[in-house]
N, C-alpha and C positions, 0 to 999 in steps of 0.2 A: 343121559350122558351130557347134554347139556350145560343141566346144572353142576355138574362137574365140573366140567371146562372152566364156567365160569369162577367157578370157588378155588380150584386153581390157578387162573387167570388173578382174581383177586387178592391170594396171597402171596404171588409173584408181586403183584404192585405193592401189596404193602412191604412185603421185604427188599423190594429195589429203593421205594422209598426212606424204610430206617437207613440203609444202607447210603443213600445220600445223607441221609441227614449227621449218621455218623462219620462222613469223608466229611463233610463240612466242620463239622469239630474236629476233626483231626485237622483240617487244615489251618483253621482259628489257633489251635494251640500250636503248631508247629511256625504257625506268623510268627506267634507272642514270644515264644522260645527264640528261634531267630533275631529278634528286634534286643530282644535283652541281651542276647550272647555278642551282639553287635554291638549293642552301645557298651557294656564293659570291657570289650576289646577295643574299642576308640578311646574310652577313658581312660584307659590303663596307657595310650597312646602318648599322652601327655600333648594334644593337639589342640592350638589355637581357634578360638573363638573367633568367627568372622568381622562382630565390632571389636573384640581386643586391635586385630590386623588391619581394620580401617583406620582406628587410633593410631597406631604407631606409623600404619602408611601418612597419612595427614602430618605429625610431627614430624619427619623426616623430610616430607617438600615445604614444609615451613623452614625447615631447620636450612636445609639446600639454600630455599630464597632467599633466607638471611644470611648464609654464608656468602652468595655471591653479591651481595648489597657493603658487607662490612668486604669483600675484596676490591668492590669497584672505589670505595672511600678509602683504602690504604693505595690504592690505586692513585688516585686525586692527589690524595698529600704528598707522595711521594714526587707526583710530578711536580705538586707546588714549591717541594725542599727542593727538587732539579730547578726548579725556576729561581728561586729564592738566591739559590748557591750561585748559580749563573749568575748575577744582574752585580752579586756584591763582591764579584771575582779582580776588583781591583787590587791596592797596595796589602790589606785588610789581610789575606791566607798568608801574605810572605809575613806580617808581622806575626801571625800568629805560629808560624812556624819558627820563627825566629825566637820567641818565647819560650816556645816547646824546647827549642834548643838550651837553652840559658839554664831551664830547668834540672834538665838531667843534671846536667854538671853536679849543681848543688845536693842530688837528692845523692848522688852518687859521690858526693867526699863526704856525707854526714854517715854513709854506708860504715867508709873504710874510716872515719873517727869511733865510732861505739866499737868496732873491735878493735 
């Protein structure tokens, strides 16, 4: 009886063992299944590339920097036209106003001569 036992015993082990070995391939294919149903459901995603999105971060704080570089220079100039206008604030704007005046006149009787 014994030897029973054991030849029982033995085909207990070897059937436990196929039986792992066929979980393990089931779970090998049920990975590799998964893994592909996943990346065609991302790719159908239409989902950005990590260096695509580095790229475009990178231009965009370029772009930032140089925005606020050509702001601080319209900045500048602007105070230089205030400075500029300021210092030559003498007789200079009334004649120029005064011109501006003179002007109209003429462009406005050459209006009412063509009709």
């Amino acid at each position: 009886m014994t030897q029973t036992t054991n030849r029982i015993m033995d085909e207990f082990a070897k059937l436990m063992n196929d039986a792992a070995g066929v979980a393990q391939g089931v779970k090998k294919e049920a990975e590799t299944l998964f893994k592909g149903q996943a990346e065609r459901f991302l790719g159908d995603m239409d989902l950005v590339q990590r260096e695509e999105f580095d790229a475009v971060r990178d231009m965009a704080v370029k772009a930032r920097e140089e925005n606020q570089s050509l702001s601080d220079k319209v900045a500048a100039l602007e105070a230089r036209i205030a400075k500029l206008e300021g210092a030559g604030s003498g007789p200079k704007p009334a004649a120029r106003r005064a011109g501006k005046a003179k002007a109209k006149p003429a462009a406005a009787s050459k209006s009412t001569k063509t009709k």
